[in-house]
Residue, then its C-alpha position, 0 to 999 in steps of 0.5 A: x517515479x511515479x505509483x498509480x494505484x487503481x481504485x476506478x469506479x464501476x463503469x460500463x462499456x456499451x455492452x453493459x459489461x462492468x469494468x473487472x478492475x474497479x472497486x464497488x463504491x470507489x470514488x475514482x473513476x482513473x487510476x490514482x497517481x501517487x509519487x513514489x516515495x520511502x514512505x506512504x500513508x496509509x490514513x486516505x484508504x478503506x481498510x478493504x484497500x490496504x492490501x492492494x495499496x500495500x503490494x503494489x507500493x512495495x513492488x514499485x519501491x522493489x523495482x525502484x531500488x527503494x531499501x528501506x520504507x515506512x508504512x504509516x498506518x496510524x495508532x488507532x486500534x490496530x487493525x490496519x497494523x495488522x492486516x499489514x504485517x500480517x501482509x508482510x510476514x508472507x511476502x517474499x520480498x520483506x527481509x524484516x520489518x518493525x516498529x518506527x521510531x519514535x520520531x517516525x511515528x512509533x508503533x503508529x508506522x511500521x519500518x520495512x526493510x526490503x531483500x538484497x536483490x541478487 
């Protein structure tokens, strides 16, 4: 399985049109192709691009039948923790989520534990 997230560069058509779906400044040009895994790391992104990171990867582990998954965001000052779970408290497919062991990373990752489909 295979997560491609799109970070494209701002490109124009002959028209002079920009391309809606890319991010001022990205250095993509083509969609980033990621595999999909339980866990994702989160220390390659801007803080800008966490959000759209973080929903796209959780709706791919839904539809892959992923159950549990691991955000690695990192122990820093804890802005990236929060602009996660505060993603997460509001997302209608999270059935809880906490810190990771310590082992896994402890309260520098954070555990995600998806809904039983129905």
């Amino acid at each position: 399985m295979v997560l491609a997230l799109f970070f494209m560069t701002k490109r124009r058509n002959e028209n002079k049109e920009v391309d809606s779906r890319c991010e001022e400044g990205s250095p993509f040009v083509d969609p980033v192709v990621i595999s999909l895994e339980d866990h994702l790391d989160l220390h390659p992104f801007q803080p800008k691009e966490i959000p759209s990171v973080v929903e796209e990867y959780l709706e791919q582990c839904r539809q892959a039948g992923i159950r549990e998954a691991r955000l690695i965001h990192g122990k820093g000052m804890g802005i990236q923790r929060d602009i996660i779970r505060s993603l997460l408290q509001k997302h209608p497919n999270i059935a809880s989520f906490h810190d990771a062991p310590l082992e896994a990373g402890s309260w520098g990752a954070t555990i995600v534990i998806f809904k039983e489909e129905t």
